[in-house]
Backbone as a ProteinNet text record, in pm:
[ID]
protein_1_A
[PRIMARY]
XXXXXXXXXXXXXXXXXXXXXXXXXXXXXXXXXXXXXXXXXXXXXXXXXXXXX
[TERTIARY]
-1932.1	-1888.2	-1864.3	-1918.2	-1913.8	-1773.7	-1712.9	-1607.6	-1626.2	-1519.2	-1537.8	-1402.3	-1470.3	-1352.8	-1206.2	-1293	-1193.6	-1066.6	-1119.1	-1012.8	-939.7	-993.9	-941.6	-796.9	-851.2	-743.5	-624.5	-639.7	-597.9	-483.4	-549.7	-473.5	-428.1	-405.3	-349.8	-174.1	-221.4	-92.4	-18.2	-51.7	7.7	85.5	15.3	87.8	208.8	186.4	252.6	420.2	381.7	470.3	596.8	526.2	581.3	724.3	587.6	682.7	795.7	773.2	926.9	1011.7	993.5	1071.9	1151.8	1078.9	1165.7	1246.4	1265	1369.2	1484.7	1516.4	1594.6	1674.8	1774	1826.5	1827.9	1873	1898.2	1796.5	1700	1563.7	1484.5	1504.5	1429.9	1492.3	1615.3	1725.9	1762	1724.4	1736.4	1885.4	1950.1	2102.2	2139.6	2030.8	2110.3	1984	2056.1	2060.8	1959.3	2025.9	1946.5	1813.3	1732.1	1598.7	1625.4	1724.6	1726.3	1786.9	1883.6	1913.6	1824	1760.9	1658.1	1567.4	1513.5	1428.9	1480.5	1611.9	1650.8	1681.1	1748.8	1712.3	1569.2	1505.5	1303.4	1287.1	1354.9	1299.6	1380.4	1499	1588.8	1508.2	1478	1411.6	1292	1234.8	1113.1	1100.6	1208.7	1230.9	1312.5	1357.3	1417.1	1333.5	1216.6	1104.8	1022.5	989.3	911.1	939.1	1128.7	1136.2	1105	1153.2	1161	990.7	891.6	772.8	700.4
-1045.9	-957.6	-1040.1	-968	-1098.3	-1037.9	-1124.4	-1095.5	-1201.8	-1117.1	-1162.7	-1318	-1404.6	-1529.3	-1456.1	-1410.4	-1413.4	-1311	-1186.9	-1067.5	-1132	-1239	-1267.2	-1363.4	-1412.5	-1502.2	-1443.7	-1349.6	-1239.3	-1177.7	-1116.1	-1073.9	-1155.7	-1270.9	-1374.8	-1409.4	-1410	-1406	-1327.2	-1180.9	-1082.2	-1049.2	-1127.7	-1127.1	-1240.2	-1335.6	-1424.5	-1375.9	-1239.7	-1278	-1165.7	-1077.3	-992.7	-1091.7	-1160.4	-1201	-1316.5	-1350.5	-1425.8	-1317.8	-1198.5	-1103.2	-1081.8	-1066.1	-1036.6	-1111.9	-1249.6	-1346.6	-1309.1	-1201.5	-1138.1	-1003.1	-1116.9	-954.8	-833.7	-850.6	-706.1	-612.3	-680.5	-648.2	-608.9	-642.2	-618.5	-566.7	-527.1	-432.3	-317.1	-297.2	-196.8	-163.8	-207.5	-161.5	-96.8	-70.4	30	153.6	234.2	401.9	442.5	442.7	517.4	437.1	547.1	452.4	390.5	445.7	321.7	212.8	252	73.7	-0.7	27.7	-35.2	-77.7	-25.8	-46	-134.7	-135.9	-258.6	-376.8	-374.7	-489.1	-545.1	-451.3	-538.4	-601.9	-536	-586.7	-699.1	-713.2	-862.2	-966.4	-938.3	-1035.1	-1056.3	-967.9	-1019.8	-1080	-1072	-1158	-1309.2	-1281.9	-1466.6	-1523.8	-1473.3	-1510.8	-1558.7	-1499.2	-1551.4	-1675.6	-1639.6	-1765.6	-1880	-1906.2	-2005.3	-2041.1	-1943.5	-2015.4	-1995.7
1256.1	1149.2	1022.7	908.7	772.8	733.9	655.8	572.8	442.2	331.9	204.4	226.3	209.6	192.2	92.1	-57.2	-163.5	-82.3	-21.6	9.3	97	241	319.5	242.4	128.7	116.2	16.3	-44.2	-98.9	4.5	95	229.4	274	304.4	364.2	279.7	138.5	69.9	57.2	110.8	93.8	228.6	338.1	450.6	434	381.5	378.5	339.6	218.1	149.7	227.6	320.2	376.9	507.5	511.8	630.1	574.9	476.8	414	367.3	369.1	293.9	438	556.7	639.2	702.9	631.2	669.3	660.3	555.3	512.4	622.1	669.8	792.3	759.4	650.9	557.2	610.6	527.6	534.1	647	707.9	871	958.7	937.9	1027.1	967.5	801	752.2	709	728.1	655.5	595	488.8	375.6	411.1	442	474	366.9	244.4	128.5	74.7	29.5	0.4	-158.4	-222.9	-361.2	-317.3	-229	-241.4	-109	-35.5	-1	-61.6	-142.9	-245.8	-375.5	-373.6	-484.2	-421.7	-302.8	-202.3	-182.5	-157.5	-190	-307.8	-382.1	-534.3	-601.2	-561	-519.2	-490.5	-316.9	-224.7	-315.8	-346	-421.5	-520.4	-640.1	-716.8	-658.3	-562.8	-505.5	-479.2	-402.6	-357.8	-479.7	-495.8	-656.1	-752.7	-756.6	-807.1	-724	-599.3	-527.6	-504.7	-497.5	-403.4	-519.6
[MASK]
+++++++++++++++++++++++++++++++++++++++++++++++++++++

């Protein structure tokens, strides 16, 4: 089966970045009930993340 290198590596970072997000207990146990503050918790993690990597 062919695949495109560029998407694979594309997808690769995008997995990457999932799974450092779920380092985050918060994050992967779900804690907060409501979907805004779940969703501002992602967007936290995602900005820590960003800075750091």
């Amino acid at each position: 089966m062919a695949f495109h290198r560029g998407y694979y590596r594309m997808r690769h970072k995008v997995e990457d970045f999932f799974c450092r997000l779920k380092r985050y207990r918060r994050l992967s146990t779900r804690y907060e009930k409501l979907a805004i503050t779940f969703l501002a918790f992602v967007q936290l993690a995602a900005v820590v993340d960003w800075l750091i990597y």
